[in-house]
C-alpha positions as a Markdown table, in Angstrom:
| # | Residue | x | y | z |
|---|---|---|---|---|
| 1 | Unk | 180.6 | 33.9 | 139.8 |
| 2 | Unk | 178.7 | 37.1 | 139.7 |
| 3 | Unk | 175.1 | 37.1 | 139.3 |
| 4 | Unk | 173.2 | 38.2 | 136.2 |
| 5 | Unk | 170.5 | 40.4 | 136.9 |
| 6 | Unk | 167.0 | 39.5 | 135.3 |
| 7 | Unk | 166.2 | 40.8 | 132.2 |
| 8 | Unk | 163.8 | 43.8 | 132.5 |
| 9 | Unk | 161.2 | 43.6 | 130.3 |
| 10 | Unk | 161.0 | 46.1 | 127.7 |
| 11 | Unk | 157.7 | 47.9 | 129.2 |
| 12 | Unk | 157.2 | 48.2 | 133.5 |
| 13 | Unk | 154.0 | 48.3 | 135.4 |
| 14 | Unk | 154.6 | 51.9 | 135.6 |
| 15 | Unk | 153.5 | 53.3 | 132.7 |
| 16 | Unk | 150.3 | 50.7 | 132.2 |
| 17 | Unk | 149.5 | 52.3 | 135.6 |
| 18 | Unk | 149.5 | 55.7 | 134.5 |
| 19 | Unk | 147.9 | 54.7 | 131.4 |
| 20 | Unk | 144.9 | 53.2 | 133.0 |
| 21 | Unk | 144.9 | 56.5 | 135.6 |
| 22 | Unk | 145.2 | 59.3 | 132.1 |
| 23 | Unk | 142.4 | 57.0 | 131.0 |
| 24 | Unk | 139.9 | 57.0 | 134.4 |
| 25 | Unk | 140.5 | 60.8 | 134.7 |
| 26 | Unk | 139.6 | 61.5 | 131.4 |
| 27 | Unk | 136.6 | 59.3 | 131.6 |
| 28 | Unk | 135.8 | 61.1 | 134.7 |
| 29 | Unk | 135.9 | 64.2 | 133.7 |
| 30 | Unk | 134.0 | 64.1 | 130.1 |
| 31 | Unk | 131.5 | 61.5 | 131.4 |
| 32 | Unk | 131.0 | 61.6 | 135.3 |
| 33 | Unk | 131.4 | 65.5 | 135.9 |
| 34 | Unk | 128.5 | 66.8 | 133.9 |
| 35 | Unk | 126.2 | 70.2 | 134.1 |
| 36 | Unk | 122.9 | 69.4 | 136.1 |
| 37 | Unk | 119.9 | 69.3 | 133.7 |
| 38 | Unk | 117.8 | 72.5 | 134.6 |
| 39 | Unk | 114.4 | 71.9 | 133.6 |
| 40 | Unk | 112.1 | 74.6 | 134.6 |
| 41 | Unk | 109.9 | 77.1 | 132.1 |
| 42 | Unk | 111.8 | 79.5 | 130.4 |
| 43 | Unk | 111.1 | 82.8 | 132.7 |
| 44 | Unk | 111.6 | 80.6 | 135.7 |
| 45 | Unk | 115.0 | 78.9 | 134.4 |
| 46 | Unk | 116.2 | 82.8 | 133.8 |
| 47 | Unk | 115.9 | 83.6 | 136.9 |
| 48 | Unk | 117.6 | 80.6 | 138.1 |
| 49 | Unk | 120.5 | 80.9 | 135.8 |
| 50 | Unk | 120.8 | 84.8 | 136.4 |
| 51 | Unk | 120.7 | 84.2 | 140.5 |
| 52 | Unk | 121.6 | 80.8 | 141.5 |
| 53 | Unk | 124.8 | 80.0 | 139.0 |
| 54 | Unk | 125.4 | 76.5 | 140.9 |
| 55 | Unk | 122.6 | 75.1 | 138.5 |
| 56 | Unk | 124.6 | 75.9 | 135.9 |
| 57 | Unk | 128.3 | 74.6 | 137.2 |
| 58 | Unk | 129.5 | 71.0 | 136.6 |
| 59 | Unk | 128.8 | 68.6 | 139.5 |
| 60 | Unk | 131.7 | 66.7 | 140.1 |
| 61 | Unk | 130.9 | 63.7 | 142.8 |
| 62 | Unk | 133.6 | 62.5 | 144.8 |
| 63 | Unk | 135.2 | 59.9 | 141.9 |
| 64 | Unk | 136.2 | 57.2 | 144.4 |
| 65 | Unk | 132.0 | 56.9 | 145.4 |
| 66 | Unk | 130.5 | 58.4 | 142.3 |
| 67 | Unk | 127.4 | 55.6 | 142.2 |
| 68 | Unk | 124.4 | 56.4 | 143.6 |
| 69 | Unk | 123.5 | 53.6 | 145.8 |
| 70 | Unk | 127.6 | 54.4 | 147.5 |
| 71 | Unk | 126.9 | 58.2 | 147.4 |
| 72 | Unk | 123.8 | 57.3 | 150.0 |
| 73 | Unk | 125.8 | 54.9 | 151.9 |
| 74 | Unk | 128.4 | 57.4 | 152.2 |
| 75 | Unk | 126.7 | 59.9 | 152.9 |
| 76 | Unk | 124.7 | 58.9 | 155.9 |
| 77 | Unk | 128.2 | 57.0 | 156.9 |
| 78 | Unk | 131.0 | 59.9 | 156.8 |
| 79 | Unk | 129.4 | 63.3 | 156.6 |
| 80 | Unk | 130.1 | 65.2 | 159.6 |
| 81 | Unk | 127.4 | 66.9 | 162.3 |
| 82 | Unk | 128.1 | 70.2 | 163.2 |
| 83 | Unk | 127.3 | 71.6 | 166.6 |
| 84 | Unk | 124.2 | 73.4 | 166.7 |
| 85 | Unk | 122.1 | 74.0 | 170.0 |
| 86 | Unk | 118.2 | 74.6 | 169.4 |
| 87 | Unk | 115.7 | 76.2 | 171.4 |
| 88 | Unk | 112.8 | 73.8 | 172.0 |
| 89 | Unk | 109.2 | 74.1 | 171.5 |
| 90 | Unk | 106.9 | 71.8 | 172.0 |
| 91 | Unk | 102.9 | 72.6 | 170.5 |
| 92 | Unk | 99.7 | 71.8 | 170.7 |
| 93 | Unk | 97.5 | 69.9 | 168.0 |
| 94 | Unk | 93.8 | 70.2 | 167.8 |
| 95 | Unk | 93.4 | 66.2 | 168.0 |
| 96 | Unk | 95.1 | 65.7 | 171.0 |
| 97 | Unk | 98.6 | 65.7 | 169.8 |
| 98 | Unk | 101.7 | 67.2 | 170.1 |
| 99 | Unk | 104.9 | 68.5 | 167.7 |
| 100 | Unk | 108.4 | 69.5 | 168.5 |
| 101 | Unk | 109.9 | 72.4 | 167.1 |
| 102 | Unk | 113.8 | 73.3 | 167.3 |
| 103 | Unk | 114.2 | 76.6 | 166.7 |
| 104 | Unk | 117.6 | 78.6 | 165.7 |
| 105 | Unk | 116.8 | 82.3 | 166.5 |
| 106 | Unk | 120.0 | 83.9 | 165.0 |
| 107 | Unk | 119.8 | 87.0 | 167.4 |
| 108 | Unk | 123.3 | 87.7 | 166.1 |
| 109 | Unk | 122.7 | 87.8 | 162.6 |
| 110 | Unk | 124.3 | 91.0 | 161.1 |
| 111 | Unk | 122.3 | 90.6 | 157.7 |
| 112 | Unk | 119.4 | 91.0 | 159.3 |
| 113 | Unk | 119.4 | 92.7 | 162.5 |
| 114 | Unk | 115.5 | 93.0 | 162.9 |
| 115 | Unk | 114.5 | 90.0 | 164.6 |
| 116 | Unk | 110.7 | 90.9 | 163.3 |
| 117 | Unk | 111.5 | 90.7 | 159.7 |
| 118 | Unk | 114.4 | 87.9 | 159.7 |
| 119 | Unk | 113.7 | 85.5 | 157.7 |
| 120 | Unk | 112.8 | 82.2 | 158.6 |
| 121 | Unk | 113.3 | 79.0 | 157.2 |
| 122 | Unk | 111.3 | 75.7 | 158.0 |
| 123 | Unk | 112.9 | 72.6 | 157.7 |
| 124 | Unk | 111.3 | 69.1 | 157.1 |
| 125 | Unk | 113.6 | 65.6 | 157.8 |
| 126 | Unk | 112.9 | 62.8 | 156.1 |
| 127 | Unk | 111.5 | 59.7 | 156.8 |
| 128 | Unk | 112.9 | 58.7 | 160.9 |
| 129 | Unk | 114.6 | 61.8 | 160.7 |
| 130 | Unk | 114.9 | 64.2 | 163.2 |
| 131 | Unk | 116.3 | 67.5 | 163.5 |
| 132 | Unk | 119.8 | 66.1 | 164.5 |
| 133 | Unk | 120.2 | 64.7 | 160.9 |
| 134 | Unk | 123.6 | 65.5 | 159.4 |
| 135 | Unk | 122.5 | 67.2 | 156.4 |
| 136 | Unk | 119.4 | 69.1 | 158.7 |
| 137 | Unk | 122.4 | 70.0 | 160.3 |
| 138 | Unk | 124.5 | 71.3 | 157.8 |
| 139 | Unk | 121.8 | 73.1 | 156.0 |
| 140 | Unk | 121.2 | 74.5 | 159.8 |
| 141 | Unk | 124.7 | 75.9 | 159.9 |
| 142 | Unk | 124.4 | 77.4 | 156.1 |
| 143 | Unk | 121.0 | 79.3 | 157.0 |
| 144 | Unk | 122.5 | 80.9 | 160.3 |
| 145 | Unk | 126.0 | 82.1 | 158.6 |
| 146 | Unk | 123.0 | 83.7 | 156.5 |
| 147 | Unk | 121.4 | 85.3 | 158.7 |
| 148 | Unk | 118.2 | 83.2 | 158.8 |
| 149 | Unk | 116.3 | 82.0 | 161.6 |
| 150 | Unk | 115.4 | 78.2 | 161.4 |
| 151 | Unk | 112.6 | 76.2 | 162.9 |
| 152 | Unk | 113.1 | 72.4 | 162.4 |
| 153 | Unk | 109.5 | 70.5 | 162.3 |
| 154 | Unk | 109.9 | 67.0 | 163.9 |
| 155 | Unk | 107.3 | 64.6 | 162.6 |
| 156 | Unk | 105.5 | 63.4 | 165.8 |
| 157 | Unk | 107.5 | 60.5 | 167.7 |
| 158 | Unk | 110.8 | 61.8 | 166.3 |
| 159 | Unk | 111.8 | 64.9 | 168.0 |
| 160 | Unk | 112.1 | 63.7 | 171.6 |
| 161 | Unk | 108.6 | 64.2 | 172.5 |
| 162 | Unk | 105.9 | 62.1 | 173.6 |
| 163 | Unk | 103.6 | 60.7 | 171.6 |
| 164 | Unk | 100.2 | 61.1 | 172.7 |
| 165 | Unk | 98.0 | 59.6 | 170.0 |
| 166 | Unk | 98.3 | 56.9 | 167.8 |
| 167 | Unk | 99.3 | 58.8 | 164.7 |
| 168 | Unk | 102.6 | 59.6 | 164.2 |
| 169 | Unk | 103.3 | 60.9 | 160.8 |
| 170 | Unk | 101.9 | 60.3 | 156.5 |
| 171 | Unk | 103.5 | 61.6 | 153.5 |
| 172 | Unk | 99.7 | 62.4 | 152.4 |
| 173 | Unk | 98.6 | 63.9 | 155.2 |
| 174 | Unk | 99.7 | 68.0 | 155.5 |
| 175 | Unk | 97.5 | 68.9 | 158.8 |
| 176 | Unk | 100.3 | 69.2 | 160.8 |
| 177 | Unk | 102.3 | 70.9 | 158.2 |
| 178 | Unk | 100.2 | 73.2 | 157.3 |
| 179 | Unk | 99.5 | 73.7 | 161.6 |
| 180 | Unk | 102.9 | 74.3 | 161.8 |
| 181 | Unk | 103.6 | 76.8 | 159.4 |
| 182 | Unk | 100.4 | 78.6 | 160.7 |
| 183 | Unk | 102.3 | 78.4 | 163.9 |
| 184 | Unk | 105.4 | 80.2 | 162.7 |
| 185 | Unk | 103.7 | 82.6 | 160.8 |
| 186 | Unk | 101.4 | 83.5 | 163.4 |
| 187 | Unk | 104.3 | 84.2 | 165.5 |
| 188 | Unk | 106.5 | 86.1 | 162.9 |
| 189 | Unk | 103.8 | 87.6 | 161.0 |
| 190 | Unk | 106.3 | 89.9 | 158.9 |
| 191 | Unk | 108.9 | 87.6 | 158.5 |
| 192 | Unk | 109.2 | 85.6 | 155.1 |
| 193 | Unk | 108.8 | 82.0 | 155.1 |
| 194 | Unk | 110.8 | 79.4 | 153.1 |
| 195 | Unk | 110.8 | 76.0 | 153.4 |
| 196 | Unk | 112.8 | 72.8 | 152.6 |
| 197 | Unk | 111.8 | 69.5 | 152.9 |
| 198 | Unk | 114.5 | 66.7 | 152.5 |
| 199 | Unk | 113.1 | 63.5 | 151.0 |
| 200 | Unk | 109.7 | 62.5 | 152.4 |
| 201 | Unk | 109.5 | 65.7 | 153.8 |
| 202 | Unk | 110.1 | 66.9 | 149.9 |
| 203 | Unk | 106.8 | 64.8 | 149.7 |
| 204 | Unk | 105.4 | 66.4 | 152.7 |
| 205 | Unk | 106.0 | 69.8 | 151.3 |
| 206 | Unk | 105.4 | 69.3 | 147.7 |
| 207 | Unk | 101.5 | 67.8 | 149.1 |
| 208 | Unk | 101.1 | 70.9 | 151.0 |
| 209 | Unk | 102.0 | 73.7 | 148.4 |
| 210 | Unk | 99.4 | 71.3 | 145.8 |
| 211 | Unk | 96.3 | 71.5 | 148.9 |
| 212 | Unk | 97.1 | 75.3 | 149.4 |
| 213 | Unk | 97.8 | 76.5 | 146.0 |
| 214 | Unk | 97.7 | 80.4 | 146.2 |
| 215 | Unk | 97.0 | 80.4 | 149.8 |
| 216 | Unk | 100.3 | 78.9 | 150.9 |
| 217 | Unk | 102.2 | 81.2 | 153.4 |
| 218 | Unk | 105.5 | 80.6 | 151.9 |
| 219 | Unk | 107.5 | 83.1 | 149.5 |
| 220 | Unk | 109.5 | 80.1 | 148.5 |
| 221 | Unk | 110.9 | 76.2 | 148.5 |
| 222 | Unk | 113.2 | 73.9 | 148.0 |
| 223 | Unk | 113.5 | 70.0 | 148.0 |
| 224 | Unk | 115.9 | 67.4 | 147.6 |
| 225 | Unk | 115.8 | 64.2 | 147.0 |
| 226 | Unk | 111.8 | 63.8 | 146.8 |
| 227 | Unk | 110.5 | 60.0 | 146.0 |
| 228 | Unk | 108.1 | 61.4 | 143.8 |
| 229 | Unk | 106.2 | 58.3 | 142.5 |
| 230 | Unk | 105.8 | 55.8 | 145.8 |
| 231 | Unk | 104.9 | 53.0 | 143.6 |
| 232 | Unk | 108.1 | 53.6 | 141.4 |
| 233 | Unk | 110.3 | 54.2 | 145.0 |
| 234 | Unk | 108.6 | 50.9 | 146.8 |
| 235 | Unk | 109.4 | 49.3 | 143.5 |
| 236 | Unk | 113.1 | 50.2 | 143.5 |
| 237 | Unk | 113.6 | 49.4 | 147.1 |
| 238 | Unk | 112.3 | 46.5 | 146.8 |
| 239 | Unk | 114.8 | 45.4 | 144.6 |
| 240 | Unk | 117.4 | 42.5 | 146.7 |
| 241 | Unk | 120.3 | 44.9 | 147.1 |
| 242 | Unk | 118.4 | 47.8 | 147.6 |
| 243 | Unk | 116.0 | 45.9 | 150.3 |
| 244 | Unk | 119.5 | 44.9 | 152.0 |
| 245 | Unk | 121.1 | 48.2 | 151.7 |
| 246 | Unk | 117.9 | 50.6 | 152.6 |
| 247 | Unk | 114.2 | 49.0 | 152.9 |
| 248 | Unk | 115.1 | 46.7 | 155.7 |
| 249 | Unk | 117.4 | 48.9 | 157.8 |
| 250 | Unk | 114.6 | 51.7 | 157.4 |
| 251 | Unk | 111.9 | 49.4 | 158.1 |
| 252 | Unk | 113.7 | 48.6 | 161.3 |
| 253 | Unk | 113.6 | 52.0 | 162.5 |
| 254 | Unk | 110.3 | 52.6 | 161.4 |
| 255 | Unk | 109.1 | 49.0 | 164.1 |
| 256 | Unk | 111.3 | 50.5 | 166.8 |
| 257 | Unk | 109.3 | 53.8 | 167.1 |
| 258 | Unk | 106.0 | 52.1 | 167.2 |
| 259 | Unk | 107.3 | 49.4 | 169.7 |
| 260 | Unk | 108.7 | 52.6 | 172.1 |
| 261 | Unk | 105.5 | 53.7 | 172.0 |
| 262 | Unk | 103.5 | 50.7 | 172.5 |
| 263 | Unk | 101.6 | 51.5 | 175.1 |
| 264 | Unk | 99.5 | 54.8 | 173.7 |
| 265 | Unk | 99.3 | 53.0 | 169.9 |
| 266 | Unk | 98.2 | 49.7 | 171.1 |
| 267 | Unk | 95.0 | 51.2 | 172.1 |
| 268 | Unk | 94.2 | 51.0 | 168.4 |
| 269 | Unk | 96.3 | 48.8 | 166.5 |
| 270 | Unk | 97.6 | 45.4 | 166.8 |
| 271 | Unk | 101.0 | 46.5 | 167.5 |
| 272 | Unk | 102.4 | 42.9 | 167.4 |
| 273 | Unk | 101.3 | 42.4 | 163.8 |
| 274 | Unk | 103.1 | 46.2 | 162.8 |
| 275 | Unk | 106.1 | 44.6 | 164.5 |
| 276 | Unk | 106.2 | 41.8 | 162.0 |
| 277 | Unk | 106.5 | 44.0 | 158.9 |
| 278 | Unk | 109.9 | 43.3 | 156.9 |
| 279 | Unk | 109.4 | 46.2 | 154.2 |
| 280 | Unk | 108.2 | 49.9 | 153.9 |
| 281 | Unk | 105.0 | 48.9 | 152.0 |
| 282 | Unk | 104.3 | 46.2 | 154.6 |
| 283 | Unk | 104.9 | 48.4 | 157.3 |
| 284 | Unk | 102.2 | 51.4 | 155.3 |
| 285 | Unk | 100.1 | 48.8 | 154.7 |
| 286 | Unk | 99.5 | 47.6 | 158.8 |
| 287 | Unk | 99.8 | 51.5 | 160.6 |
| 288 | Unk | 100.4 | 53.8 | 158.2 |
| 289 | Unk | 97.0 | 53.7 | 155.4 |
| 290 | Unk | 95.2 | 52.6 | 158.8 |
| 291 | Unk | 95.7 | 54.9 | 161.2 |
| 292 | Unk | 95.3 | 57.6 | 158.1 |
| 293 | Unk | 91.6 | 55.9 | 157.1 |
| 294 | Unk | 92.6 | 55.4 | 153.5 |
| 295 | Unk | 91.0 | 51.7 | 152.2 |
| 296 | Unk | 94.7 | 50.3 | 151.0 |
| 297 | Unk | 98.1 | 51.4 | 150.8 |
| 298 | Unk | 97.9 | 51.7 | 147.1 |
| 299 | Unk | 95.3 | 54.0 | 147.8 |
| 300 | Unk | 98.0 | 55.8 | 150.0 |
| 301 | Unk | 100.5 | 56.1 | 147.9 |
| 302 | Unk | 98.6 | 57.1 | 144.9 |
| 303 | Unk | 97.3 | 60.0 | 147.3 |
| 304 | Unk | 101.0 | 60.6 | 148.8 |
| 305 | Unk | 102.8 | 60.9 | 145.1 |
| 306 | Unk | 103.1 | 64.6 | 144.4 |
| 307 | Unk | 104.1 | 64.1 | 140.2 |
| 308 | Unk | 100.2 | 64.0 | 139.6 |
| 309 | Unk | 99.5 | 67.0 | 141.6 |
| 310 | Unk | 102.4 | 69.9 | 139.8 |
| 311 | Unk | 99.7 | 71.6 | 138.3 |
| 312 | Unk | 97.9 | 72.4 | 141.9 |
| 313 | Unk | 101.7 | 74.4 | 143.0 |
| 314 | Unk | 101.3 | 78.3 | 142.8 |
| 315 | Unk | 104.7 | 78.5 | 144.9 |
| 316 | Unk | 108.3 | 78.6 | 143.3 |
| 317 | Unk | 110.1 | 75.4 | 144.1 |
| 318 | Unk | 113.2 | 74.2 | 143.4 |
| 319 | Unk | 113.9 | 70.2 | 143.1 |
| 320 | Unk | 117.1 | 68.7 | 143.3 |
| 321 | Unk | 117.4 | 65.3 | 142.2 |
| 322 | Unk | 119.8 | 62.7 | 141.4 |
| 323 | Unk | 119.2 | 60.6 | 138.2 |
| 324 | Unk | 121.2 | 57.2 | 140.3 |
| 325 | Unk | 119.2 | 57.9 | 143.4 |
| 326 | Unk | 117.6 | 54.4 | 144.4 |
| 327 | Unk | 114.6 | 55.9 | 146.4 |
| 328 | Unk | 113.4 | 58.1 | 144.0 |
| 329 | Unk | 114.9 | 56.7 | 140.6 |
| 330 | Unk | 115.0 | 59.4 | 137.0 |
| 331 | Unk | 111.9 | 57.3 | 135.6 |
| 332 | Unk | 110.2 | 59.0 | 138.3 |
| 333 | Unk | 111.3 | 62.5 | 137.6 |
| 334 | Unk | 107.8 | 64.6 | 136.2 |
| 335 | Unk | 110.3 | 66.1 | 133.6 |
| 336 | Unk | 107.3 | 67.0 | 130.8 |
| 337 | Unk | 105.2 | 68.7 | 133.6 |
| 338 | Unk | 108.0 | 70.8 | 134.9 |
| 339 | Unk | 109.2 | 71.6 | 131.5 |
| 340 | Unk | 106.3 | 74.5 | 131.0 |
| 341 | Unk | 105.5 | 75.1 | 134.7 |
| 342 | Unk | 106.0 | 78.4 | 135.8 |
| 343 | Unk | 106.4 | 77.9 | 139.7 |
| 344 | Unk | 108.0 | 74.3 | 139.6 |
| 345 | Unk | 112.2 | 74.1 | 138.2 |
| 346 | Unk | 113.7 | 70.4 | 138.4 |
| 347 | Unk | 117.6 | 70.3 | 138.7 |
| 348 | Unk | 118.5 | 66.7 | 138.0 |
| 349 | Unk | 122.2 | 65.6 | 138.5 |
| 350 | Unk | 123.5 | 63.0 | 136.6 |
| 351 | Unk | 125.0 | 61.3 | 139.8 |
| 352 | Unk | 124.7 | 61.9 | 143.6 |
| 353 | Unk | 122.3 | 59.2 | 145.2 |
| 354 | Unk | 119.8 | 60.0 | 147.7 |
| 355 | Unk | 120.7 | 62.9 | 150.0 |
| 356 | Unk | 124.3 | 62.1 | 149.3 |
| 357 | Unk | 125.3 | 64.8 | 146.3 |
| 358 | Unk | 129.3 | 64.0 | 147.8 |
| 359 | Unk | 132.0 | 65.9 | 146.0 |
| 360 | Unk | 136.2 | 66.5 | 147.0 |
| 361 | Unk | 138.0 | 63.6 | 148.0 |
| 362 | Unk | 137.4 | 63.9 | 151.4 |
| 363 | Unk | 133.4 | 64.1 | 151.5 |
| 364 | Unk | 132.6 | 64.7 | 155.1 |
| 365 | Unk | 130.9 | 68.0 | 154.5 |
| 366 | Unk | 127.2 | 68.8 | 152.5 |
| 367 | Unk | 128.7 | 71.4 | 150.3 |
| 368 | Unk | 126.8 | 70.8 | 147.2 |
| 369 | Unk | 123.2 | 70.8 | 148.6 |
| 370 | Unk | 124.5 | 74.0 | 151.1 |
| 371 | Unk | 125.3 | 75.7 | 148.0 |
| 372 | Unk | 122.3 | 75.4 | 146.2 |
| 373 | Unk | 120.4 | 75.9 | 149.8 |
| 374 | Unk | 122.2 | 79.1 | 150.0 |
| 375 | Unk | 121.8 | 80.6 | 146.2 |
| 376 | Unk | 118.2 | 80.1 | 145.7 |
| 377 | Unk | 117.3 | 80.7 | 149.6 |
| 378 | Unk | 119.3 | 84.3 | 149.0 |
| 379 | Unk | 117.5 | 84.4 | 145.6 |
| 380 | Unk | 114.0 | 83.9 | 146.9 |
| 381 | Unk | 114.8 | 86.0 | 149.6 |
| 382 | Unk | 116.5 | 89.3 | 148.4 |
| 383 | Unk | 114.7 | 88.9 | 145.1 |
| 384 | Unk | 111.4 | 88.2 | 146.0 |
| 385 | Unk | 109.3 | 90.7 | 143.8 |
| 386 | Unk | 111.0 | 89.6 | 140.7 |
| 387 | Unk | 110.5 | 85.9 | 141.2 |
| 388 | Unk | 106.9 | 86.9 | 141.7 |
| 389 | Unk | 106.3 | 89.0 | 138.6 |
| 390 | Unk | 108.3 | 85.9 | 137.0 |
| 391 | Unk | 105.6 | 83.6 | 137.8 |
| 392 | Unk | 102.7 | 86.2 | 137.0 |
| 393 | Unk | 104.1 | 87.2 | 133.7 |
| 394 | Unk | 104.3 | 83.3 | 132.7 |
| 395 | Unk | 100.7 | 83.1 | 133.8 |
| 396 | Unk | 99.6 | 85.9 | 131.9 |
| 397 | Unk | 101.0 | 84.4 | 128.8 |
């Protein structure tokens, strides 16, 4: 008897498949790919626009890890870490301490073949981080097929050194900052200066233009990623899946530096009882607000936030920030100050986590933050005298 084949019903899997794909696209496209939000004052945002035209192209993140929280994870995960070999230096404080530099000198760079006037570009980690990050890495690699020097500042403890006090490193605190940048000016004393700061060295560098105001040494800067309210970014990490994800992992790291040095902070602090933190804000609230004299770590953070302090910036900045980043969530974002400040612009993507800002479907590769790195580094750079008179005709209005 031959077999009857079963009945095929009148609609496959097939096209419900491409259906539900037509239909992810098109949500992706008209609701995940969206223009960053510029917000900046008018002048300012012209010169942006007419200079740097990444803040004005659609961000599309990688669609397969579009969220913020996976766009961190991913990024610390899969993005690769270029070669790069520094040339060390290791300096003097003037309490006893010590910071390592890692310097890329560029002596090849055909753009600019005077090694006087080159210009240089500082780099701040973030929190733990060290100069052999992937994206300090990347944005490394960016900056010397630009011709720039780069000096990478290791917060003390991080950078292979010894540490030989018991103060390693405070969001609040910009002495060594600001001794650093004296260093590199000192030493190139025609070159310009930029500097980028990637999350709490954002924070580092935002504090520092706010203490120096007009007398900061630097043409230019950039951030990305910067927690800019601690008590909104302690509040978010708190959170259970972000404490699992981020605060305790971090936390971790943060115990294991103190612990290898033991021996030189245990002269002043209970280094047991730092060892027993399980957050951030415990960990701040045994070394960090102690060893920096402030009477609490509320009283830290309030004094490490840089939203409060805009109006004390007299150097053009450029923030990049994701509005699903869980360290430094869009609540946080000083959107009204930057609005009418003529030295501060706020590009705010709708997704891209912290220091993740993934896109193509293989993400191993920084190429968003590279590009904006590269635009308004150039911009700041070969257009220097017209994002000054910028700034002085906002002020003059």
């Amino acid at each position: 008897m031959q077999e009857v084949p079963p009945e095929v019903p009148p609609f496959g899997w097939t096209p419900l498949f491409l259906g539900v794909g037509v239909s992810w696209l098109l949500y992706y496209w008209t609701q995940i790919c969206r223009r960053p939000r510029l917000v900046s004052s008018g002048p300012l945002r012209q010169f942006l626009e007419s200079h740097c035209p990444v803040v004005m192209e659609k961000f599309c993140p990688t669609f397969w890890c579009h969220g913020g929280r996976l766009q961190t994870i991913v990024g610390a995960m899969l993005v690769s870490k270029p070669h790069v070999s520094y040339r060390n230096e290791v300096i003097s404080t003037e309490d006893g301490g010590q910071i390592s530099l890692d310097w890329i000198d560029n002596e090849e760079s055909s753009h600019f073949p005077d090694s006087t006037s080159r210009p240089t570009v500082i780099l701040l980690p973030g929190i733990t981080g060290n100069s052999q990050q992937s994206y300090i890495l990347h944005l490394v690699s960016q900056a010397r097929s630009d011709g720039y020097r780069c000096v990478v500042f290791n917060n003390r403890g991080f950078g292979g050194e010894k540490l030989l006090t018991h103060r390693t490193f405070c969001a609040a605190n910009t002495e060594d900052l600001a001794w650093v940048v004296n260093h590199v000016h000192n030493c190139l004393p025609v070159a310009p200066l930029v500097a980028v700061g990637v999350s709490m060295g954002g924070m580092l560098l935002l504090n520092y233009l706010a203490a120096t105001g007009h007398k900061s040494q630097l043409c230019a800067a950039l951030v990305f990623s910067t927690p800019w309210n601690v008590f909104v970014s302690t509040s978010s990490l708190e959170q259970p899946l972000n404490y699992r994800l981020f605060n305790r992992s971090l936390v971790i790291t943060l115990r294991d530096t103190v612990n290898k040095f033991r021996d030189i902070i245990g002269k002043a602090l209970d280094v047991d009882y730092i060892l027993q933190s399980r957050s951030i804000r415990e960990f701040d609230e045994r070394y960090t607000s102690v060893v920096f004299g402030y009477g609490s770590c509320d009283e830290y953070y309030h004094d490490a936030s840089p939203h409060d302090k805009l109006q004390k910036i007299k150097t053009p900045v450029l923030c990049l920030n994701a509005a699903d980043d869980p360290f430094s969530p869009s609540e946080a974002l000083p959107m009204d100050e930057a609005s009418s400040h003529p030295y501060v612009a706020l590009l705010v993507l709708a997704h891209g986590g912290h220091i993740g800002f993934l896109e193509g479907l293989f993400p191993y590769h920084q190429r968003y933050m590279n590009r904006v790195f590269s635009q308004f580094v150039g911009a700041s750079v070969q257009q220097y005298e017209e994002l000054k008179n910028v700034t002085r005709s906002r002020l003059k209005n």
